[in-house]
FIMI-620297 format. One record per residue (C-alpha): z negated, y negated, x negated; residue number from 1. Coordinates in steps of 0.1 Angstrom, whole numbers, plus 5000, padded with zeros to 4 digits. Example, Ala and Ser with C-alpha at 12.3 -4.5 7.8 and 13.67 -1.06 7.14 Angstrom:
2
[zami [4922, 5045, 4877], 1];
[zami [4929, 5011, 4863], 2];
***
This chain:
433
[zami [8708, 1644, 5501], 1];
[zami [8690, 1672, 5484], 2];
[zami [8656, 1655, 5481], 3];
[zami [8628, 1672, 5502], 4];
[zami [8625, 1633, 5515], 5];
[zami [8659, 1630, 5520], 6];
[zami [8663, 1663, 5536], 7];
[zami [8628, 1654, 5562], 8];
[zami [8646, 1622, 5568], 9];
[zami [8677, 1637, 5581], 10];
[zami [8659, 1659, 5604], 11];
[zami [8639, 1632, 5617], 12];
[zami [8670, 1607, 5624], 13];
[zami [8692, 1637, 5637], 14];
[zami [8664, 1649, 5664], 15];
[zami [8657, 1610, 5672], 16];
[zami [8696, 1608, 5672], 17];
[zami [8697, 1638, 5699], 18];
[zami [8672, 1628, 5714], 19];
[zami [8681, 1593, 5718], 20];
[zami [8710, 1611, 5730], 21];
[zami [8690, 1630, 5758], 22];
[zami [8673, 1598, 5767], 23];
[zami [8704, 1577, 5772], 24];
[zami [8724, 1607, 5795], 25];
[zami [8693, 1604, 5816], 26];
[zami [8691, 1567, 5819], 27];
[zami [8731, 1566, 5828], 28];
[zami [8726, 1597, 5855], 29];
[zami [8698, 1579, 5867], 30];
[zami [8716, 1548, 5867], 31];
[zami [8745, 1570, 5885], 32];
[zami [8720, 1586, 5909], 33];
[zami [8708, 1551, 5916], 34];
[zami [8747, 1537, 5921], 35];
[zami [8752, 1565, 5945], 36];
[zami [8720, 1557, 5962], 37];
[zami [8725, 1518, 5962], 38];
[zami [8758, 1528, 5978], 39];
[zami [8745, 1551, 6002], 40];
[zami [8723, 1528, 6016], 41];
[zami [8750, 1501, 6016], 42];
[zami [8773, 1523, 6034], 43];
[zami [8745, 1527, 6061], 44];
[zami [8741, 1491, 6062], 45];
[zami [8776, 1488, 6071], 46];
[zami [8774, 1511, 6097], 47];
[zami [8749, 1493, 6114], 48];
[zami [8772, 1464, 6109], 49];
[zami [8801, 1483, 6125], 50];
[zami [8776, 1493, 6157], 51];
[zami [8768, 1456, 6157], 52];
[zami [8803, 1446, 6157], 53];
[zami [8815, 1470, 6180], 54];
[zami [8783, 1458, 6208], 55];
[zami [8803, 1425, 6203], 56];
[zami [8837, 1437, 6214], 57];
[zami [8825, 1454, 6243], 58];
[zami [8804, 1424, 6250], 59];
[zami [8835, 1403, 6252], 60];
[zami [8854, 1426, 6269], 61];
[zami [8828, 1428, 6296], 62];
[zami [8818, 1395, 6299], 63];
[zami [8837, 1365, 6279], 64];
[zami [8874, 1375, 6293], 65];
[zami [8856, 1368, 6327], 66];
[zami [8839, 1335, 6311], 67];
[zami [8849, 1302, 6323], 68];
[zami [8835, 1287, 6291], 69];
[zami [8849, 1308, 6268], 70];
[zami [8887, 1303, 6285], 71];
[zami [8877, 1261, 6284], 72];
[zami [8860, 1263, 6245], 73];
[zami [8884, 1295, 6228], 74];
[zami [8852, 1308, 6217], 75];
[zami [8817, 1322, 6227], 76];
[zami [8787, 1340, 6214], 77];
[zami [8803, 1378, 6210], 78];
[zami [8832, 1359, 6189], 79];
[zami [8809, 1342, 6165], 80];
[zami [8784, 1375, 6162], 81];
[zami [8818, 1393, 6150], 82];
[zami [8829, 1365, 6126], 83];
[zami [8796, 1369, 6109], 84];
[zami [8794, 1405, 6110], 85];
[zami [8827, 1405, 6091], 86];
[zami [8814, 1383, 6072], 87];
[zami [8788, 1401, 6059], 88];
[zami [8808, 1436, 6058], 89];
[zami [8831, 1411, 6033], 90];
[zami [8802, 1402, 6015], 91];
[zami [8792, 1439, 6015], 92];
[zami [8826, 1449, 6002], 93];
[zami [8820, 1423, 5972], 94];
[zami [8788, 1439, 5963], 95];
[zami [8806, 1474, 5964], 96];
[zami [8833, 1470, 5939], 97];
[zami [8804, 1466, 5913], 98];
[zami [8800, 1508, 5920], 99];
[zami [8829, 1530, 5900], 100];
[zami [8825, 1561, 5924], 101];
[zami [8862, 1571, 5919], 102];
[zami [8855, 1601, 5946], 103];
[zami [8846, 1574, 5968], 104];
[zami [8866, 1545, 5963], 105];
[zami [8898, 1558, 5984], 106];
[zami [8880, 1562, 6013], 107];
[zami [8862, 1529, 6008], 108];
[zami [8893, 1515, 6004], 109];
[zami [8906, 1529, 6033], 110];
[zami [8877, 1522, 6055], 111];
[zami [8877, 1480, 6046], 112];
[zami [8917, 1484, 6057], 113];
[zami [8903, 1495, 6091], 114];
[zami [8877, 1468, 6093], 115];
[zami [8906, 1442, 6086], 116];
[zami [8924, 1457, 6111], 117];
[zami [8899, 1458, 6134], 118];
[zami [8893, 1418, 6124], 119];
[zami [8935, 1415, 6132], 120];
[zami [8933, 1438, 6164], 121];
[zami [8902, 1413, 6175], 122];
[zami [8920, 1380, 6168], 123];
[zami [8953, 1391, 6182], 124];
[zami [8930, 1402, 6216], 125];
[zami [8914, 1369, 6220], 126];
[zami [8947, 1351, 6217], 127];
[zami [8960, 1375, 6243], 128];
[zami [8933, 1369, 6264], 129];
[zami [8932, 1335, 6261], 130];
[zami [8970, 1334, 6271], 131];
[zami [8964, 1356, 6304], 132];
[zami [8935, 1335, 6313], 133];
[zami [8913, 1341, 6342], 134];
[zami [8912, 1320, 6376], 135];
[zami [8913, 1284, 6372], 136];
[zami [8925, 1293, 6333], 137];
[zami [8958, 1308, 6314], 138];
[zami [8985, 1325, 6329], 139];
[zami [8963, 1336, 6361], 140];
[zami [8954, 1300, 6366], 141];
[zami [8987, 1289, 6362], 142];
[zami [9000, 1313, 6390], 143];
[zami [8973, 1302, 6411], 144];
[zami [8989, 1271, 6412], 145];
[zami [9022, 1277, 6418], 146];
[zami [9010, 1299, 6447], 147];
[zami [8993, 1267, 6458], 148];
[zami [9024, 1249, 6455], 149];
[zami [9045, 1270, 6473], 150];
[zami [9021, 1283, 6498], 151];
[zami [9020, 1240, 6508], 152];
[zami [9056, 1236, 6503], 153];
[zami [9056, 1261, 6537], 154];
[zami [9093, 1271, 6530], 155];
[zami [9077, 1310, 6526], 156];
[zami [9068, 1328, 6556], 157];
[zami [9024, 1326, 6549], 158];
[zami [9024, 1366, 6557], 159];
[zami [9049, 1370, 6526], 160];
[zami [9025, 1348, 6506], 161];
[zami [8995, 1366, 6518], 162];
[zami [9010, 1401, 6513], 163];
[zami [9024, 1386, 6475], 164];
[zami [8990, 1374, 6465], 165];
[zami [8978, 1408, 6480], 166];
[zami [8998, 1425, 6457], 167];
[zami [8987, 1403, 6429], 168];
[zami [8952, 1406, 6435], 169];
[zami [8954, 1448, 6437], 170];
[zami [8977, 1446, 6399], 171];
[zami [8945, 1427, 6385], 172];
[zami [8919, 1446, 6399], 173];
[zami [8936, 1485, 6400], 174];
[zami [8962, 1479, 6365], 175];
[zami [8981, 1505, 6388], 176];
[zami [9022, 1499, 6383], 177];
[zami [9028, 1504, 6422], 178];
[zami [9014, 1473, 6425], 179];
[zami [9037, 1459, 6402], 180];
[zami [9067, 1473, 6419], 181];
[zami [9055, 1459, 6454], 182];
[zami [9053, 1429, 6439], 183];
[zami [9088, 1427, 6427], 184];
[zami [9105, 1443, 6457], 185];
[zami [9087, 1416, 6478], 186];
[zami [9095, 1386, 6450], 187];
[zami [9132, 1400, 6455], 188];
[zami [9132, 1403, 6493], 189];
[zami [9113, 1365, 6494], 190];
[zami [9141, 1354, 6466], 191];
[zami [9172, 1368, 6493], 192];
[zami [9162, 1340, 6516], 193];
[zami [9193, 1314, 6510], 194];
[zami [9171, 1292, 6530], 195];
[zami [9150, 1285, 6506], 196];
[zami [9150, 1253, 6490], 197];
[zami [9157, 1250, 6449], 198];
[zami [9125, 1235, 6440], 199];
[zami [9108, 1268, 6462], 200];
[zami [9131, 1291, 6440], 201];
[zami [9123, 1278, 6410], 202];
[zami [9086, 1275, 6415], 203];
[zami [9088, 1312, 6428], 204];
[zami [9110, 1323, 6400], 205];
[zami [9081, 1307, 6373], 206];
[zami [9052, 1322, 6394], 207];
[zami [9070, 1355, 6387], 208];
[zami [9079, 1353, 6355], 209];
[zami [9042, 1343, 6346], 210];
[zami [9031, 1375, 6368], 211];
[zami [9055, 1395, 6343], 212];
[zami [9040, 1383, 6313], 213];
[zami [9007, 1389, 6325], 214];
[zami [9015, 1423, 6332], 215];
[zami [9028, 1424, 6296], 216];
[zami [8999, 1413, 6288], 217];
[zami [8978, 1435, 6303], 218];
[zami [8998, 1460, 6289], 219];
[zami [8991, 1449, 6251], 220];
[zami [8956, 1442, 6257], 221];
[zami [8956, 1476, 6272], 222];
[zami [8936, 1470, 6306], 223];
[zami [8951, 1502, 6320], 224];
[zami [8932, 1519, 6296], 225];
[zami [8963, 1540, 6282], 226];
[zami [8977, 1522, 6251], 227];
[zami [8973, 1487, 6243], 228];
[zami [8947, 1464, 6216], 229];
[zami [8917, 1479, 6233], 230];
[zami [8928, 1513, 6228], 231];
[zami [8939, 1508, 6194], 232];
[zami [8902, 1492, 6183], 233];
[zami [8884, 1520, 6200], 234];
[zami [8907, 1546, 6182], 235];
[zami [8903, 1522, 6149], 236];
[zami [8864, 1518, 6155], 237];
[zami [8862, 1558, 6162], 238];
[zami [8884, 1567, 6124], 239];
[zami [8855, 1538, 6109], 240];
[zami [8829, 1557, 6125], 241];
[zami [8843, 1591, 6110], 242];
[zami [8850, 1575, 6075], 243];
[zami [8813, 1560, 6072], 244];
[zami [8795, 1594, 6082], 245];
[zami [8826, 1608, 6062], 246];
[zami [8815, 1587, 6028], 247];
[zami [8781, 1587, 6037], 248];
[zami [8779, 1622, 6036], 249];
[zami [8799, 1628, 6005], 250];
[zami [8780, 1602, 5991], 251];
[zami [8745, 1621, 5996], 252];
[zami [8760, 1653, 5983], 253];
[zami [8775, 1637, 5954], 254];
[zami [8739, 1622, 5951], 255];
[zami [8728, 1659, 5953], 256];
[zami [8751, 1673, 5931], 257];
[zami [8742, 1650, 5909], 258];
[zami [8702, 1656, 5905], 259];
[zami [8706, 1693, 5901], 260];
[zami [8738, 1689, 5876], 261];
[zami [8715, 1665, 5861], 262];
[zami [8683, 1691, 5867], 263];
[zami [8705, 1721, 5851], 264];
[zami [8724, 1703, 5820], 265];
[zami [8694, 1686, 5810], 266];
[zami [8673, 1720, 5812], 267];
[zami [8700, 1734, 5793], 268];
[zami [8699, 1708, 5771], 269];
[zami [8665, 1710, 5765], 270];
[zami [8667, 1748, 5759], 271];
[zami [8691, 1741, 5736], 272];
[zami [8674, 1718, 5714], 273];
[zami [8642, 1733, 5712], 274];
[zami [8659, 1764, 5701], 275];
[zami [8685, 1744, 5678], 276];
[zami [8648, 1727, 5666], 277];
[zami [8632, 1761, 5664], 278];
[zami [8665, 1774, 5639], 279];
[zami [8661, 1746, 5616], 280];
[zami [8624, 1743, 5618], 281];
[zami [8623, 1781, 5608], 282];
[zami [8651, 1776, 5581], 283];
[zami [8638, 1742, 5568], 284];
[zami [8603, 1760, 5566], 285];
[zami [8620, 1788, 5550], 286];
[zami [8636, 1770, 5523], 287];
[zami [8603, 1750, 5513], 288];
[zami [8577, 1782, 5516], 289];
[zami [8604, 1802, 5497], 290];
[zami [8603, 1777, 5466], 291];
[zami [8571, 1771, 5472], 292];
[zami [8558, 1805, 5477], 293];
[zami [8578, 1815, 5446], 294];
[zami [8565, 1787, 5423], 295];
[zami [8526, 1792, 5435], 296];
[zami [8529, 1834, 5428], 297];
[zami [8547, 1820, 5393], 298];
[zami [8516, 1799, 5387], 299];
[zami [8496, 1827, 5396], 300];
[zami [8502, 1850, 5377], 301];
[zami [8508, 1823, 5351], 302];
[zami [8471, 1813, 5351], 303];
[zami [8456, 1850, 5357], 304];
[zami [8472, 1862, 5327], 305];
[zami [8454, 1837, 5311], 306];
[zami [8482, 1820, 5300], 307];
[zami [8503, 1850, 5288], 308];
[zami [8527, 1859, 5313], 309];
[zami [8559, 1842, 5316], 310];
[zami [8585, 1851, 5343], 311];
[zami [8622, 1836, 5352], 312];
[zami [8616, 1810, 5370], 313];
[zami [8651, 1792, 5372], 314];
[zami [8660, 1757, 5392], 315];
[zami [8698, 1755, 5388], 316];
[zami [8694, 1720, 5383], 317];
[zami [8687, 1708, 5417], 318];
[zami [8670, 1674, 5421], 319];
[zami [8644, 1683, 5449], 320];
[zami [8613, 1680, 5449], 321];
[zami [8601, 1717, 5450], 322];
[zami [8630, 1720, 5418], 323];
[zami [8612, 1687, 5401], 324];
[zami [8583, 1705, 5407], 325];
[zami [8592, 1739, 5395], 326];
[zami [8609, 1721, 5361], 327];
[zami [8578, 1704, 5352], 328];
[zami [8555, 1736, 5357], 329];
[zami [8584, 1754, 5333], 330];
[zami [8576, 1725, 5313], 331];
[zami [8543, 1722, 5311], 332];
[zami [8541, 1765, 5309], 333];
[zami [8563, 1755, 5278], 334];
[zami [8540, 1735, 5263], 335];
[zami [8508, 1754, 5270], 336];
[zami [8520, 1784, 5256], 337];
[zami [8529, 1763, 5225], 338];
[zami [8495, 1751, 5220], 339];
[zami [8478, 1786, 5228], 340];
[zami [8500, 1799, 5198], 341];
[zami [8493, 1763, 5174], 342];
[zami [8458, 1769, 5183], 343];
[zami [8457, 1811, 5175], 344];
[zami [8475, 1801, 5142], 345];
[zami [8450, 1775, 5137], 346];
[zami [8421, 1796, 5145], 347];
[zami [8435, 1825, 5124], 348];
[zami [8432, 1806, 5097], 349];
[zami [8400, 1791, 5103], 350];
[zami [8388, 1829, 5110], 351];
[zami [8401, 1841, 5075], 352];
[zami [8386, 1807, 5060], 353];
[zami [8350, 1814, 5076], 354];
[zami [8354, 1854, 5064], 355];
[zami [8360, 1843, 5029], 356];
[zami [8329, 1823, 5037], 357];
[zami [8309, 1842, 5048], 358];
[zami [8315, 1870, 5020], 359];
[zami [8299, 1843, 4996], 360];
[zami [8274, 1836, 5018], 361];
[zami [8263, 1873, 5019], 362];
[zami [8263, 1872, 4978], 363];
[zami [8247, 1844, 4975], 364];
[zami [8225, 1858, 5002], 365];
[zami [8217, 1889, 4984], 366];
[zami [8212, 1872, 4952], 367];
[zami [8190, 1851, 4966], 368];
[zami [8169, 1881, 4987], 369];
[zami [8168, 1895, 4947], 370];
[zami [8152, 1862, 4935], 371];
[zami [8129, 1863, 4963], 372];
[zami [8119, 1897, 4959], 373];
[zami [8111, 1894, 4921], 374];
[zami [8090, 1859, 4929], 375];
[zami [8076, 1885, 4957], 376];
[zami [8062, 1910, 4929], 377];
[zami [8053, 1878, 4907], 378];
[zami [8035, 1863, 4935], 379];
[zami [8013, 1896, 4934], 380];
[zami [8008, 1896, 4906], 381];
[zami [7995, 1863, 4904], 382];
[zami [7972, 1872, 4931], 383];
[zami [7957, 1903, 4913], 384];
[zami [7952, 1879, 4885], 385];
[zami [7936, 1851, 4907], 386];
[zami [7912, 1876, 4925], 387];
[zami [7905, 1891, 4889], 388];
[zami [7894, 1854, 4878], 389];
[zami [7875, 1847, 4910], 390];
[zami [7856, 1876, 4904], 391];
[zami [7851, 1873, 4868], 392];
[zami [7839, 1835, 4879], 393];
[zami [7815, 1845, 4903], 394];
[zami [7799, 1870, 4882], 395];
[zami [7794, 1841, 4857], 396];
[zami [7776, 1818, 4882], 397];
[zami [7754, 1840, 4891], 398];
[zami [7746, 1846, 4851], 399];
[zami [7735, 1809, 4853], 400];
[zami [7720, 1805, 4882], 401];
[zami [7701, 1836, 4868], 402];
[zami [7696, 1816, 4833], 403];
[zami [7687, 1786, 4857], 404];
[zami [7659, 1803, 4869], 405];
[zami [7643, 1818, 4834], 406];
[zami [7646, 1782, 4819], 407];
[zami [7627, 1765, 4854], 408];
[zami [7601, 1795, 4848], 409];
[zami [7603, 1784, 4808], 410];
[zami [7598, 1749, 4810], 411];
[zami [7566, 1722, 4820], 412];
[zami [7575, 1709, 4855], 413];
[zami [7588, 1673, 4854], 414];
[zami [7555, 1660, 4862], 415];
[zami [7544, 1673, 4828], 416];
[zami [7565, 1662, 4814], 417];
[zami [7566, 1626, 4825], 418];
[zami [7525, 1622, 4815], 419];
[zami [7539, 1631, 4782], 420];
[zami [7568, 1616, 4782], 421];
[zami [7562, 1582, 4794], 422];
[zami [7595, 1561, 4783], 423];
[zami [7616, 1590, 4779], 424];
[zami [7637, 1612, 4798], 425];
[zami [7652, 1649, 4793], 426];
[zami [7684, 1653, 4801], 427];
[zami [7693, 1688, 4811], 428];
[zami [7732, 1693, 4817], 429];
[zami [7742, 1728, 4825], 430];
[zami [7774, 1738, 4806], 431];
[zami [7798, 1765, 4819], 432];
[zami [7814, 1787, 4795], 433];
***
C-alpha cells in the first residue's frame, strides 16, 4: 500500500469506515431514544389502563355486589371492562418484551406481577361475593330463609327473632364486631331453650353458621375497611400507581440521559475526527508537497541551469507515484544530459571541421580578391585603350565626312550626271581606313 492511489484509497475507506461508524451509533441511539420513547408512551398507556381498571373495581364494589343481576348471571359490565383491560395490559406486556431496557425490565417485571395479582385479588373477590350474596342471593339469601323458616315455625319468641335479625341487619350495614357478639350471645341464649324442637335447632344452628361465614367473609373481602381483598387491591393498585410514575419517570430521564450522552459523545466524536482528519490531512499533504516540492525545486533548477545542474535526488526505491515520478525525471535528466554532451562532442567537431573550412575559404578568398584585383587594373586598362580607339575613330569620321564634303563640292550633281550618263550609273562607296 505505498501507491499515492493506494494510500488516497485508504483514507477514503477509513473516514467512510468511521464515518459509517458515526452514522450507525446514531441510527442505534436513535433507535434507543425511540425504544425508550415507544416505551414511555406504552407505559402511559398502561396507566390509563390501570385508571380504567381501577374505575371498574370501584364500580363493582359500589354497584354490582348490590346487583341482583349480577348475583343471578356471575357477571356484569365492570367484570367484563376489567377482563378486557387485562387483556389489553397482556397484550401490552407482549409488545414490551420486544424493548431490552435492562434498567427497566425489573420493575416492569415487577409491576405485570402486581397487575396479575390484582387480576387474582379481583377473581378471588367476585367469588367471595358471589358466595355472601345479597338479599334474595348467596349466603344473605340463604339466611333470609331460614329466618323465614323459623320465624313460621313460631317455636322462637318473634321479639328474639326481631332483635336477631336486628342484629343481623346492624353487622351488614355498620361491619362493627359488637354486632357480631350480640348476635352470638342472643343465638346462645335462643339455643338454651330445651324447648325447642330439633328441626328449630338445627335450622337455627345453619342460619348461624351461614351468619359466621358471612362474617368471614366480610372479613376477607374486607368490608370493615381494615384488612381484607379490598384492602389488599387498593394497597396493590397504590405500589402499580407508584411503579408506573416510578418507570415512567426513569424512563424519561434515561430518555434524557440519553439525548445529551448522545449530544456530548457524538460532539466529541466529531471533534475528534475532524482533528484526527485535520492530523492526517496535514501529514498526508505533507508527505506529497514534500516530494513534490522537492522534485519541482529539482526540476527547477534542473531546467534554469540550462540543463547543467544536477543535484541528489534519491528515491530509495519506493513504488509511489511521486518516487515513479521522481525516477523517471532522474531518468530522463540522465539522458538529457547525455545528449547535451553527444551533441557538444558532435558540434565540436563540426566547429573545428567548419574552422578548417573556413581557413580555405579565406585563401581561396584572397586568391581570388588577387585575381580580381589584377582583372581590375586589366579592365582599366582596357578602357584607356577603348576610349583611346573611340577617339582615334571619331577623329577619323570627321576626316571623311570632311573628304565627303570636298568631293560633293568636286563633283557634277547627279542630275549632270544622269543627262550624260544615260544608261549608266556611278557607284560611289565610301571606304573606311
Amino acid at each position: 500500500m505505498k501507491t499515492l492511489k493506494s494510500q488516497l484509497r485508504l483514507l477514503i475507506i477509513s473516514f467512510s469506515l468511521i464515518a459509517t461508524i458515526l452514522v450507525l451509533a446514531g441510527f442505534v441511539h436513535n433507535k434507543r431514544k425511540d425504544d425508550i420513547r415507544k416505551l414511555t408512551y406504552q407505559l402511559s398507556e398502561i396507566e390509563k389502563l390501570v385508571y380504567k381498571d381501577v374505575e371498574a373495581v370501584n364500580s363493582f364494589l359500589l354497584f354490582d355486589v348490590i346487583s341482583e343481576e349480577f348475583y343471578i348471571t356471575a357477571t356484569s359490565q365492570n367484570i367484563i371492562s376489567h377482563r378486557e383491560t387485562y387483556s389489553e395490559i397482556e397484550n401490552q406486556r407482549r409488545f414490551l418484551k420486544n424493548f431490552e431496557q435492562s434498567e427497566l425490565n425489573p420493575k416492569i417485571e415487577k409491576l405485570y406481577l402486581k397487575l396479575e395479582k390484582i387480576d387474582q385479588k379481583f377473581t378471588e373477590l367476585q367469588k367471595l361475593e358471589l358466595e355472601r350474596g345479597f338479599k334474595d342471593y348467596g349466603l344473605e339469601g340463604s339466611m333470609r330463609d331460614d329466618i323465614h323458616w323459623i320465624e313460621s315455625n313460631n317455636s322462637i319468641p318473634l321479639i328474639d327473632l326481631l332483635m336477631l335479625r336486628r342484629h343481623e341487619k346492624d353487622y351488614i350495614i355498620r361491619q362493627q364486631d359488637k354486632y357480631v357478639d350480640k348476635h352470638k350471645v342472643l343465638i346462645n341464649k335462643i339455643l338454651a331453650n330445651e324447648k325447642l324442637p330439633s328441626n328449630v335447632i338445627d335450622r337455627l344452628v345453619s342460619y348461624n353458621s351461614k351468619f359466621e361465614r358471612l362474617v368471614v367473609l366480610d372479613n376477607e373481602i374486607g368490608k370493615k375497611g381494615k384488612n381484607g381483598l379490598i384492602k389488599e387491591l387498593k394497597t396493590i393498585y397504590s405500589e402499580i400507581d407508584y411503579l408506573l410514575s416510578d418507570i415512567i419517570r426513569l424512563g424519561k430521564q434515561k430518555q434524557d440521559s440519553m439525548i445529551a450522552s448522545y449530544k456530548y459523545k457524538y460532539i466529541s466524536f466529531a471533534i475528534v475526527f475532524i482533528l484526527v482528519s485535520f492530523i492526517i490531512g496535514l501529514y498526508v499533504s505533507y508527505r506529497l508537497s514534500k516530494q513534490l516540492h522537492k522534485l519541482s525545486v529539482n526540476i527547477s533548477e534542473f531546467v534554469n541551469s540550462k540543463f547543467t545542474k544536477v543535484t541528489d535526488l534519491s528515491h530509495n526505491g519506493e513504488k509511489s507515484e511521486i518516487h515513479i515520478l521522481t525516477k523517471n525525471f532522474l531518468y530522463l535528466r540522465d539522458e538529457i544530459l547525455d545528449y547535451i554532451k553527444s551533441f557538444e562532442e558532435k558540434v565540436k567537431e563540426q566547429t573545428q571541421t567548419l574552422t578548417f573550412q573556413n581557413m580555405q575559404i579565406e585563401e581561396k578568398n584572397a586568391k581570388i580578391l588577387a585575381q580580381k584585383q589584377k582583372l581590375y587594373d586589366q579592365f582599366q586598362t582596357i578602357v584607356i585603350q577603348k576610349e583611346r580607339v573611340s577617339a582615334q575613330k571619331r577623329r577619323l569620321l570627321e576626316s571623311i565626312k570632311y573628304a565627303k564634303h570636298i568631293q560633293g563640292a568636286l563633283l557634277p550633281n547627279s542630275q549632270t550626271i544622269s543627262k550624260i550618263y544615260v544608261n549608266n550609273f556611278i557607284f560611289i562607296s565610301l571606304k573606311i581606313f
